[in-house]
SEDOKE-697383 format. One record per atom (N, C-alpha, C): residue in one letter; atom name; y, z, x. Coordinates in nm, 2 decimals. Atoms other than C-alpha are relative to their C-alpha. Example, Ala and Ser with C-alpha at 12.3 -4.5 7.8 and 13.67 -1.06 7.14 Angstrom:
BEGIN
+---+----+--------+--------+--------+
! r !  a !     py !     pz !     px !
+---+----+--------+--------+--------+
! a !  N !  -0.12 !   0.00 !   0.09 !
! a ! CA !  -0.45 !   0.78 !   1.23 !
! a !  C !   0.12 !   0.00 !   0.09 !
! s !  N !  -0.11 !   0.00 !  -0.09 !
! s ! CA !  -0.11 !   0.71 !   1.37 !
! s !  C !   0.11 !   0.08 !  -0.08 !
+---+----+--------+--------+--------+
//
This chain:
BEGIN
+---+----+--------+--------+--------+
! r !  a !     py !     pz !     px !
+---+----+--------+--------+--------+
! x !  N !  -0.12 !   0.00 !   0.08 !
! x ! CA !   0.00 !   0.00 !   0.00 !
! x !  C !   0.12 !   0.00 !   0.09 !
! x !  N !  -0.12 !   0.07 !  -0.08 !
! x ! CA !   0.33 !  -0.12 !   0.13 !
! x !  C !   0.14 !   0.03 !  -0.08 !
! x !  N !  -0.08 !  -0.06 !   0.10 !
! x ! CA !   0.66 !   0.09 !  -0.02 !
! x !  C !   0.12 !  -0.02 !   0.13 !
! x !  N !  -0.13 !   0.03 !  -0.07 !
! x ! CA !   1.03 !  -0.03 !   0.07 !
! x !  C !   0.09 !   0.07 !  -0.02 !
! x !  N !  -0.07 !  -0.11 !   0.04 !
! x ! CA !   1.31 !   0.24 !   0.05 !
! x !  C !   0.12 !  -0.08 !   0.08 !
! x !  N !  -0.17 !   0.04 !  -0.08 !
! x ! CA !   1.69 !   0.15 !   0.10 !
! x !  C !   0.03 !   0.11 !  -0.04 !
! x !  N !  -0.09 !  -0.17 !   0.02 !
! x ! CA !   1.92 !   0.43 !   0.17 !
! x !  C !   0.14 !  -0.07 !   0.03 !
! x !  N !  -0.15 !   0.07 !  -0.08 !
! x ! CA !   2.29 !   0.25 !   0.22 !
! x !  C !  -0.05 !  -0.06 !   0.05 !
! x !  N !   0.00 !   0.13 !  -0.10 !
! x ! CA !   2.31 !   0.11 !   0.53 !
! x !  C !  -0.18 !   0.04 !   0.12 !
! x !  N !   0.15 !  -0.05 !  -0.07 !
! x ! CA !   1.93 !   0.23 !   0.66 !
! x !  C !  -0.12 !  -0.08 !  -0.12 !
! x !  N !   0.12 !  -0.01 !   0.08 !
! x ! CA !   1.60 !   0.15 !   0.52 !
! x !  C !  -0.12 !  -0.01 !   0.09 !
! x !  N !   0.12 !  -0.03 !  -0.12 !
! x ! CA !   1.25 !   0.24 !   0.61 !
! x !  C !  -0.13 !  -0.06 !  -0.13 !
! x !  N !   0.09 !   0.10 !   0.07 !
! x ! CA !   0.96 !   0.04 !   0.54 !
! x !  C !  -0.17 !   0.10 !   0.02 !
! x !  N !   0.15 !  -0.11 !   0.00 !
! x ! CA !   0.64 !   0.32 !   0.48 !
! x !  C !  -0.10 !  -0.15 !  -0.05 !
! x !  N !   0.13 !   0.08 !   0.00 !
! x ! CA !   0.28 !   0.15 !   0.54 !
! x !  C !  -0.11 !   0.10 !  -0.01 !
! x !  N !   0.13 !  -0.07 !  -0.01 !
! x ! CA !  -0.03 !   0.34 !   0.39 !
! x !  C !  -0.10 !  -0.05 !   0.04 !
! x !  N !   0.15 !   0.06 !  -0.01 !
! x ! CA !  -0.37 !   0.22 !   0.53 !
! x !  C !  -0.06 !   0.07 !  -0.08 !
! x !  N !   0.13 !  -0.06 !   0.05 !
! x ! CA !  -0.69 !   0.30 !   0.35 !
! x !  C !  -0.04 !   0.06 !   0.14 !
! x !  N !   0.06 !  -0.07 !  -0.10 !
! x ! CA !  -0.92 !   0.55 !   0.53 !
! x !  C !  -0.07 !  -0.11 !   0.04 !
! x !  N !   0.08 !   0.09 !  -0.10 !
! x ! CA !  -1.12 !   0.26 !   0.63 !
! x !  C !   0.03 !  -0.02 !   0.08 !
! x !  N !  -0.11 !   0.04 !  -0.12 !
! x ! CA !  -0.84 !   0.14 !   0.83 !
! x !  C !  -0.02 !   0.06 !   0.12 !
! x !  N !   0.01 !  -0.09 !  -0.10 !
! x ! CA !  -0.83 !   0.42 !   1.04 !
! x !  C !  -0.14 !  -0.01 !   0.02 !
! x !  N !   0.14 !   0.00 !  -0.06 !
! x ! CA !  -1.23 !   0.43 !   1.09 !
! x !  C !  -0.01 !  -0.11 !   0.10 !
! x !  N !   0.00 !   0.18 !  -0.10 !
! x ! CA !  -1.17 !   0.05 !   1.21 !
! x !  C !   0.08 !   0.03 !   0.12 !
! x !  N !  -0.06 !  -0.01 !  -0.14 !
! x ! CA !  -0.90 !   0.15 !   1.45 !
! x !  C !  -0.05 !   0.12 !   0.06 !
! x !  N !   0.06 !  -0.05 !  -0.06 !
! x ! CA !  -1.08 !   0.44 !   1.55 !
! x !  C !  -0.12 !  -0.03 !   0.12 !
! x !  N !   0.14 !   0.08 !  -0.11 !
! x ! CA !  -1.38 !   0.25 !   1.64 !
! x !  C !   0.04 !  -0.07 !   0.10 !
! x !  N !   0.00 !   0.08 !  -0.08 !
! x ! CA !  -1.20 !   0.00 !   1.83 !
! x !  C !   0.08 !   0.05 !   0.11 !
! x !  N !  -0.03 !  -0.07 !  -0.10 !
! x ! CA !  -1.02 !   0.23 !   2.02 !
! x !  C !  -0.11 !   0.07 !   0.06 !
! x !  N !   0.11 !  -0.05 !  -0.06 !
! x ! CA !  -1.33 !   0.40 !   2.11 !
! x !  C !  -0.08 !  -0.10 !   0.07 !
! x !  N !   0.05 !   0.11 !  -0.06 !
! x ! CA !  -1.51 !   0.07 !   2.18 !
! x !  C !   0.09 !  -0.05 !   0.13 !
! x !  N !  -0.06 !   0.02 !  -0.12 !
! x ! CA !  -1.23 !  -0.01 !   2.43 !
! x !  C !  -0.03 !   0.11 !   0.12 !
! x !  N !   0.03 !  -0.11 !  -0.04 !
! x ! CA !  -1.29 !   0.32 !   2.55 !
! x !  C !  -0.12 !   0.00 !   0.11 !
! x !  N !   0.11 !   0.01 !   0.01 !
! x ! CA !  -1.65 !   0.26 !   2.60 !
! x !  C !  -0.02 !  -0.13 !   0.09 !
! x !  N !  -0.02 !   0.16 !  -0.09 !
! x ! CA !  -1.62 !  -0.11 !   2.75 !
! x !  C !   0.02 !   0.03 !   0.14 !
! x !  N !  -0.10 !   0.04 !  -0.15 !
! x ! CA !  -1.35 !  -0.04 !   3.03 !
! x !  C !  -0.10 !   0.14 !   0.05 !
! x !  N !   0.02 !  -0.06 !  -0.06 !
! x ! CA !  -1.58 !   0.29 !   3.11 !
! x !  C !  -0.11 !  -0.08 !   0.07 !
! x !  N !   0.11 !   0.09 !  -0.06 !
! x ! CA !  -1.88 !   0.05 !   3.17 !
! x !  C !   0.05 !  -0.11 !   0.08 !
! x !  N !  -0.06 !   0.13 !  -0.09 !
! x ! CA !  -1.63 !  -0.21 !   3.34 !
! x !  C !   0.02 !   0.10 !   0.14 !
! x !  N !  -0.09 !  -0.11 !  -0.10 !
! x ! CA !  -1.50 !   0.10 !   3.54 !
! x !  C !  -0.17 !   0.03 !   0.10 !
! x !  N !   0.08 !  -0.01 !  -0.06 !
! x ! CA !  -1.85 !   0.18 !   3.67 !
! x !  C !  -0.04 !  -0.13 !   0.08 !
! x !  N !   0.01 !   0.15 !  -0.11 !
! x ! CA !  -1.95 !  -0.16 !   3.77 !
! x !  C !   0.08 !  -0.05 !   0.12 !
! x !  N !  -0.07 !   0.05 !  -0.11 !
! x ! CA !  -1.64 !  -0.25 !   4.00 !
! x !  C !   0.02 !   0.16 !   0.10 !
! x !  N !   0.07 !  -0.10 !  -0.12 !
! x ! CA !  -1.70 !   0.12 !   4.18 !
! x !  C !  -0.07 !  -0.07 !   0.08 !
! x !  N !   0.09 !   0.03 !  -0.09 !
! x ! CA !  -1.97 !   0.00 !   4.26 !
! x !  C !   0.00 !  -0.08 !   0.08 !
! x !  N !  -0.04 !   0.14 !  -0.10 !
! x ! CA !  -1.91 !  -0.30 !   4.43 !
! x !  C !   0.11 !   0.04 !   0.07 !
! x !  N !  -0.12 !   0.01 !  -0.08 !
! x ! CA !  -1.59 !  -0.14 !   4.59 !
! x !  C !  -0.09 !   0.13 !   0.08 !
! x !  N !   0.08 !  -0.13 !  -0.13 !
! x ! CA !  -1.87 !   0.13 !   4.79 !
! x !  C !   0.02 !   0.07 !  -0.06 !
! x !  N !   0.02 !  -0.14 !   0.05 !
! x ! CA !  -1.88 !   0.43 !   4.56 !
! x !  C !  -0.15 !  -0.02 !  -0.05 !
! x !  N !   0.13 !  -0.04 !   0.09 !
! x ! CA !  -2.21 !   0.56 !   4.44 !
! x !  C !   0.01 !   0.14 !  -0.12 !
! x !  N !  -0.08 !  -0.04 !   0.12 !
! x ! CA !  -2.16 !   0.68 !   4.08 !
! x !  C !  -0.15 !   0.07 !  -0.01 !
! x !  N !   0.09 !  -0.13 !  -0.01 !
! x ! CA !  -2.33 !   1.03 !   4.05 !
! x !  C !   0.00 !   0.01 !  -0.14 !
! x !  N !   0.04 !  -0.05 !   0.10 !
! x ! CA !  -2.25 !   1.08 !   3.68 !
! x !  C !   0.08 !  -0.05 !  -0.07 !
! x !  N !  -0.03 !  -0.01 !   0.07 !
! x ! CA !  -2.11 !   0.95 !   3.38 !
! x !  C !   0.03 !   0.05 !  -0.11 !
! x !  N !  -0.01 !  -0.07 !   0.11 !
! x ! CA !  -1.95 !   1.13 !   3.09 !
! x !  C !  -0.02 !   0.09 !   0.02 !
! x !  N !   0.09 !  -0.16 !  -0.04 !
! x ! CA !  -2.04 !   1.47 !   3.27 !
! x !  C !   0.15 !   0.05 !  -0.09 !
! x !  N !   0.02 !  -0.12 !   0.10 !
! x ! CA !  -1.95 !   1.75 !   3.01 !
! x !  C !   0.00 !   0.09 !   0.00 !
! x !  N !  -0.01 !  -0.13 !  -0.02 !
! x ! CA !  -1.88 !   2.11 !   3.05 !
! x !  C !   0.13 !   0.06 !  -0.11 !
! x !  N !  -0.07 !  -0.02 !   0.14 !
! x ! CA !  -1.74 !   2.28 !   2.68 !
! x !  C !   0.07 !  -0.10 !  -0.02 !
! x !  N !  -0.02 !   0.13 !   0.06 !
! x ! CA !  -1.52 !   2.09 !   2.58 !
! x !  C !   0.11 !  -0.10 !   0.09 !
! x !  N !  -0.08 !   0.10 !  -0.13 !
! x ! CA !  -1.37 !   1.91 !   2.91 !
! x !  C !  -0.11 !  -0.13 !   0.00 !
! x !  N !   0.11 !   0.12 !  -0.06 !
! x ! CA !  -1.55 !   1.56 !   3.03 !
! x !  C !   0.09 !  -0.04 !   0.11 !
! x !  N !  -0.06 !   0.07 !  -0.13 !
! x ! CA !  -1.48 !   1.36 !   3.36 !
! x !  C !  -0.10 !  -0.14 !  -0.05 !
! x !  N !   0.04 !   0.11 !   0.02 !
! x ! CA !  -1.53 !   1.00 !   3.29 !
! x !  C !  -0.11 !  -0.05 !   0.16 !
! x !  N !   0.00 !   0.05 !  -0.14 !
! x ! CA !  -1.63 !   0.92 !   3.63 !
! x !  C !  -0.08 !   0.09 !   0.13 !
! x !  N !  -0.01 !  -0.18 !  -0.10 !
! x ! CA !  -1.81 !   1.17 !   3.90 !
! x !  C !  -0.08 !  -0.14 !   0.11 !
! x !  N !   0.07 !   0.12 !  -0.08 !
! x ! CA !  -1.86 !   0.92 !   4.23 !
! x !  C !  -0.01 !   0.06 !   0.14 !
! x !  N !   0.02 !  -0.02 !  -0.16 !
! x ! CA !  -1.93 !   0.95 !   4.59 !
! x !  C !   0.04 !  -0.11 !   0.10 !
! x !  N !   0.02 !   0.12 !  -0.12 !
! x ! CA !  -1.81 !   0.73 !   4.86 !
! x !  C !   0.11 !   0.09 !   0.13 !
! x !  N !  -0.03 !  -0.09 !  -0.15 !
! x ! CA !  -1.76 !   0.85 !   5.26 !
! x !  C !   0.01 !   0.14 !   0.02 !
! x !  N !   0.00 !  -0.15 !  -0.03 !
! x ! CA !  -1.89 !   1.19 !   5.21 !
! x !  C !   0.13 !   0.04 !  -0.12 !
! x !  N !  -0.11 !  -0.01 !   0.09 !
! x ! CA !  -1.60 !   1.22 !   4.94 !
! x !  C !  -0.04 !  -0.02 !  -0.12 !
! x !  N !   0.08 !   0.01 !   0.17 !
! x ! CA !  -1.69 !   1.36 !   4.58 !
! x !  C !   0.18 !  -0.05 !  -0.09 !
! x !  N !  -0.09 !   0.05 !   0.05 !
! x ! CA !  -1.43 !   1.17 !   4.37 !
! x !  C !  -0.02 !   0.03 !  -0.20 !
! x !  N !   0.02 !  -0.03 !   0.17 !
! x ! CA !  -1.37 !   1.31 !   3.97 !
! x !  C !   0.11 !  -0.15 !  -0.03 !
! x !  N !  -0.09 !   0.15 !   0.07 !
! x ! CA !  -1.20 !   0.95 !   3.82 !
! x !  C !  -0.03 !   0.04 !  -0.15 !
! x !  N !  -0.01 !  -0.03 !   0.15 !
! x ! CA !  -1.06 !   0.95 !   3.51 !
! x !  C !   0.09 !  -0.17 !  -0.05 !
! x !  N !  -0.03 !   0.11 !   0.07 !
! x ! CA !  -1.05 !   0.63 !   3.31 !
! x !  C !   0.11 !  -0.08 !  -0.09 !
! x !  N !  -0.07 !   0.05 !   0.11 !
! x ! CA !  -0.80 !   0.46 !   3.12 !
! x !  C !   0.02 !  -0.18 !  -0.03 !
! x !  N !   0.00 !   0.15 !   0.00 !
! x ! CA !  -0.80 !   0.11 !   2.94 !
! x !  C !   0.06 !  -0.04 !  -0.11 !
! x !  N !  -0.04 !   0.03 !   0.12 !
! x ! CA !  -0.61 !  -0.08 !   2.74 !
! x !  C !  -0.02 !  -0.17 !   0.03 !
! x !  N !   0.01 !   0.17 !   0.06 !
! x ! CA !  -0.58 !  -0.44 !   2.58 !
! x !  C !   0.15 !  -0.03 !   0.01 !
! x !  N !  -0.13 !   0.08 !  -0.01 !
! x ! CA !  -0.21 !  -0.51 !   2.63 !
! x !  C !   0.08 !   0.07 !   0.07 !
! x !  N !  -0.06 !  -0.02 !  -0.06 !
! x ! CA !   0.07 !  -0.42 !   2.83 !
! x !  C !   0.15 !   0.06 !  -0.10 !
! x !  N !  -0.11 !  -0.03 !   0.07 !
! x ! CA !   0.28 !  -0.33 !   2.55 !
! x !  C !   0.03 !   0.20 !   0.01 !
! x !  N !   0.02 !  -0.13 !   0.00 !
! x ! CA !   0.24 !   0.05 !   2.55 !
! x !  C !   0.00 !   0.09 !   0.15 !
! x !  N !   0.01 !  -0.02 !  -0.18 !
! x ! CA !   0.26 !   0.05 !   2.96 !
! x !  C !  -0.11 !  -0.01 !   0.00 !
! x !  N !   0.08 !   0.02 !  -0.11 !
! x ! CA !   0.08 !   0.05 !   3.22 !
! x !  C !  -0.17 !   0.14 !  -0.07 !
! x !  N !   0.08 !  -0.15 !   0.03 !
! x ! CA !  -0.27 !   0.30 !   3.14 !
! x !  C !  -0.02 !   0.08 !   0.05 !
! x !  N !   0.02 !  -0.17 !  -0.11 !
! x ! CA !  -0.23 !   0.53 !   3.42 !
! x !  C !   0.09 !   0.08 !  -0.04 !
! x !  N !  -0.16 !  -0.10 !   0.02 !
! x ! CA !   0.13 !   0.63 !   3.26 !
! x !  C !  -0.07 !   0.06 !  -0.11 !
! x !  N !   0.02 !  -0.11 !   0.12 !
! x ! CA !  -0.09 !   0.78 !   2.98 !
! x !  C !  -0.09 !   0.11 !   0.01 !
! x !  N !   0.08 !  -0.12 !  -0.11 !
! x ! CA !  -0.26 !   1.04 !   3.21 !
! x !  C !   0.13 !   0.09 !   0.01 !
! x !  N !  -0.11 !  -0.09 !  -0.04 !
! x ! CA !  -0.10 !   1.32 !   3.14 !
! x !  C !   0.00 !   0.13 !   0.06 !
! x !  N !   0.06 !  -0.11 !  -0.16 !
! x ! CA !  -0.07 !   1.67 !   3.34 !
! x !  C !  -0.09 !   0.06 !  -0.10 !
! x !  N !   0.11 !  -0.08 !   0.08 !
! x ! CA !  -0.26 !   1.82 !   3.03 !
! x !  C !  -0.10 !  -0.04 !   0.08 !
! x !  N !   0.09 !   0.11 !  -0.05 !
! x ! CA !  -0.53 !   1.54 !   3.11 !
! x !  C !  -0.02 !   0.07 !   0.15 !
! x !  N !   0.02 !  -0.04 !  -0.10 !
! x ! CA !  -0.50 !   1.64 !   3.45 !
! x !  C !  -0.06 !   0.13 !   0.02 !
! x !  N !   0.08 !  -0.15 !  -0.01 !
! x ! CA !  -0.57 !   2.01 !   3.44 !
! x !  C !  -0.13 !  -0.02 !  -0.08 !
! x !  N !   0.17 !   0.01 !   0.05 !
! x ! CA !  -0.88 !   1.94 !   3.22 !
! x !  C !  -0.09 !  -0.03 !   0.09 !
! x !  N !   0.12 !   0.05 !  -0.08 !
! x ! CA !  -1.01 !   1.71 !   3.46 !
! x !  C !  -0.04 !   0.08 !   0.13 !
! x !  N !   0.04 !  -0.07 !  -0.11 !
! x ! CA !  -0.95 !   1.95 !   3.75 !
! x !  C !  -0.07 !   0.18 !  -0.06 !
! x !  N !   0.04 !  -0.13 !   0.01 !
! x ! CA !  -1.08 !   2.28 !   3.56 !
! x !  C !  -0.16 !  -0.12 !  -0.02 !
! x !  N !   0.15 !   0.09 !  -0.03 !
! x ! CA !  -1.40 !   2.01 !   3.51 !
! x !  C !  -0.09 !   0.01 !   0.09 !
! x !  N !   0.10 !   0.02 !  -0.19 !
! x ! CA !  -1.46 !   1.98 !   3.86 !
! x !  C !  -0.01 !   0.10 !   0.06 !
! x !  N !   0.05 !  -0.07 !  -0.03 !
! x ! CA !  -1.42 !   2.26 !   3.90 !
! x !  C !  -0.13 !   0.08 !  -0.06 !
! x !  N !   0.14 !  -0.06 !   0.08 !
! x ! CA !  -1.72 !   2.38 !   3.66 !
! x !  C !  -0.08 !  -0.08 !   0.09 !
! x !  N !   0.07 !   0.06 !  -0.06 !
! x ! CA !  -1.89 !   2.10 !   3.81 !
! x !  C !  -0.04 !   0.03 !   0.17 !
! x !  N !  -0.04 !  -0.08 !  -0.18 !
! x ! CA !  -1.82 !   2.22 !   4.22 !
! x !  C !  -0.07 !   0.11 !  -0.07 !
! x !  N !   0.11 !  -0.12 !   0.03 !
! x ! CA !  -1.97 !   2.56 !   4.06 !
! x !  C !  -0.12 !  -0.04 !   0.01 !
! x !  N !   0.12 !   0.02 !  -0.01 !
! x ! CA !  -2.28 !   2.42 !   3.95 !
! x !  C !  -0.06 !  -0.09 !   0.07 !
! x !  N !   0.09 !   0.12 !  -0.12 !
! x ! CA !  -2.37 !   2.14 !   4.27 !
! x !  C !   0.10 !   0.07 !   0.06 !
! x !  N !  -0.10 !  -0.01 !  -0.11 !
! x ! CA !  -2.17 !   2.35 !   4.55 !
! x !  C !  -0.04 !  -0.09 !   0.15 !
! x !  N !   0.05 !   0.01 !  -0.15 !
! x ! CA !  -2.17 !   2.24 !   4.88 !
! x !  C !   0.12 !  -0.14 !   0.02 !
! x !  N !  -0.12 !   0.09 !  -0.06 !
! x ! CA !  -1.85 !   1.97 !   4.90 !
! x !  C !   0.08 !   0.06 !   0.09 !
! x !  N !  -0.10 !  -0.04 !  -0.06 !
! x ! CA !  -1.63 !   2.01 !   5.16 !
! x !  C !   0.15 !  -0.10 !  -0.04 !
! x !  N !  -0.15 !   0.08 !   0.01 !
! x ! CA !  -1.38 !   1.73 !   5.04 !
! x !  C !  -0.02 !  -0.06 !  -0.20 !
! x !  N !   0.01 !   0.03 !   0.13 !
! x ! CA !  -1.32 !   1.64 !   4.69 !
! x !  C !   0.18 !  -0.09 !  -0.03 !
! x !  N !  -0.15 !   0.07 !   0.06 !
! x ! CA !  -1.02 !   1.40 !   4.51 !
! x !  C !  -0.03 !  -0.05 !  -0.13 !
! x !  N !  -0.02 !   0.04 !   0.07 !
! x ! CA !  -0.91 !   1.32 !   4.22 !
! x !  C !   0.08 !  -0.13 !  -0.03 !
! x !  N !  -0.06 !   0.07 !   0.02 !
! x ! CA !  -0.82 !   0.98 !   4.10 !
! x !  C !   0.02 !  -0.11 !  -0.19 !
! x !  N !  -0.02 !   0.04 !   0.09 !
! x ! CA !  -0.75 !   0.73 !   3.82 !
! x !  C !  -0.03 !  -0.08 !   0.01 !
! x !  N !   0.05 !   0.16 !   0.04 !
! x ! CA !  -0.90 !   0.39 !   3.71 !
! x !  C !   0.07 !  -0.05 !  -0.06 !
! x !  N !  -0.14 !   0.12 !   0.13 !
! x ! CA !  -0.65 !   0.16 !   3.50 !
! x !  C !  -0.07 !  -0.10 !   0.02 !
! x !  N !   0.05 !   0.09 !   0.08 !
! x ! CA !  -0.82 !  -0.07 !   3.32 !
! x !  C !   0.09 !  -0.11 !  -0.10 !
! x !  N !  -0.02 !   0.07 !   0.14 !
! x ! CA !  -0.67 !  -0.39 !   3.15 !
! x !  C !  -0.05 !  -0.10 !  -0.06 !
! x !  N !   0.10 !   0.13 !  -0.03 !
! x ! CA !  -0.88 !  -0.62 !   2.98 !
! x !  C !   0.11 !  -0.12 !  -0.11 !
! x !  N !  -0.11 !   0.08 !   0.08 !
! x ! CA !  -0.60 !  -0.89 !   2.82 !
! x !  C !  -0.15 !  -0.10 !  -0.05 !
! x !  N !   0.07 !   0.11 !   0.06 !
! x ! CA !  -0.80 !  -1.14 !   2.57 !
! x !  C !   0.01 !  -0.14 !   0.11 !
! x !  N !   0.01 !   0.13 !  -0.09 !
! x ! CA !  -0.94 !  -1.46 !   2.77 !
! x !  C !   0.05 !   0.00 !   0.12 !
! x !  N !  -0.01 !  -0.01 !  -0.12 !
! x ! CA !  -0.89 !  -1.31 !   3.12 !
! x !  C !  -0.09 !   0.09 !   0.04 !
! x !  N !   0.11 !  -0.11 !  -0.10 !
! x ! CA !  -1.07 !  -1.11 !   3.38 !
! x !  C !   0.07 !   0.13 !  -0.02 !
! x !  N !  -0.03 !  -0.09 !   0.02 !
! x ! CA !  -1.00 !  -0.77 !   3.34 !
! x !  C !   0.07 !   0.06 !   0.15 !
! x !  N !  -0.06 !  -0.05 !  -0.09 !
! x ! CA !  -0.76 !  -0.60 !   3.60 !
! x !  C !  -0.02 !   0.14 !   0.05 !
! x !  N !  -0.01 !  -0.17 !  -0.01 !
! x ! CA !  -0.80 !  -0.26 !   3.78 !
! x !  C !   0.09 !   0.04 !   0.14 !
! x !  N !  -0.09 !  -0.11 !  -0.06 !
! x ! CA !  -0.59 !  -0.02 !   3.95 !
! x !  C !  -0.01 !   0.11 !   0.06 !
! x !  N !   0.07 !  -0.11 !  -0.09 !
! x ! CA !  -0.72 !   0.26 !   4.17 !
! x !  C !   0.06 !   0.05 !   0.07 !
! x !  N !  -0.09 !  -0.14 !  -0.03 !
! x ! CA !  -0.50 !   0.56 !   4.19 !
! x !  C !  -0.07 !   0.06 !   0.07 !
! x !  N !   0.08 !  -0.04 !  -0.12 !
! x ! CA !  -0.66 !   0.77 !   4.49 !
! x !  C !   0.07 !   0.14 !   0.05 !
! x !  N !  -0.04 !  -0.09 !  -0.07 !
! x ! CA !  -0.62 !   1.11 !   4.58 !
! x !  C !   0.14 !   0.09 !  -0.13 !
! x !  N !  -0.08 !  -0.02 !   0.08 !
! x ! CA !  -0.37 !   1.19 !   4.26 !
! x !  C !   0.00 !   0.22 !  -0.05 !
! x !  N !  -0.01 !  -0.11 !  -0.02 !
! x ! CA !  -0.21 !   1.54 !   4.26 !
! x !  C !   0.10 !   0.01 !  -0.14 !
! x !  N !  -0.13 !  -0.03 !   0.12 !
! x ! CA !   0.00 !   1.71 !   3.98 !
! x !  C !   0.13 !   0.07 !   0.13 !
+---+----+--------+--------+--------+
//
């Protein structure tokens, strides 16, 4: 439903979706979600990381990412989008996001100790329709 309001010299144009709506853009945000994490594993790998764990889980934190490369345990945290309109997807890493992912690893460093080096980075993912998908590999990322 689609309701047009004039006020003077203003007017605001209100758009209800049906709940379906939102299930559909739920899913396909999730499905993007889901893609660029499987795109994000694959080009690891081929750039020399060996990917220890996906989707690792501790209450209610996750680290998209848990990799290894040069003796260096790396927590990566994913982000991907479909256009450029909304920026870049590393600018939507926020310090919340960050503290999650580092009290993570830290649960995680509890239960496998024995690193001496550890970093935190970011993956930016963009996969534009009818091109190769782009990535971005933030390294070492500190609040």
């Amino acid at each position: 439903m689609i309701n047009f309001h004039y006020f003077g010299n203003h007017s605001l144009l209100t758009v209800h979706y049906s709940p379906q709506y939102y299930k559909l853009e739920m899913a396909t945000h999730n499905e993007i979600g889901k893609k660029g994490e499987a795109l994000a594993v694959d080009w690891l790998k081929l750039a020399g990381f060996t990917v220890m764990h996906q989707n690792w889980r501790h209450s209610h934190y996750e680290i998209d990412v848990i990799a290894i490369k040069e003796n260096i345990l790396h927590f990566i945290e994913v982000k991907t989008r479909r256009t450029y309109r909304f920026g870049f997807p590393e600018e939507s890493v926020s310090d919340k996001k960050m503290n999650h992912l580092m009290q993570a690893a830290e649960e995680f460093m509890y239960q496998h100790p024995g690193w001496k080096r550890i970093q935190y980075d970011i993956l930016s993912i963009i996969m534009i329709s009818k091109k190769e998908p782009e990535y971005f590999l933030i390294e070492d990322v500190y609040l």
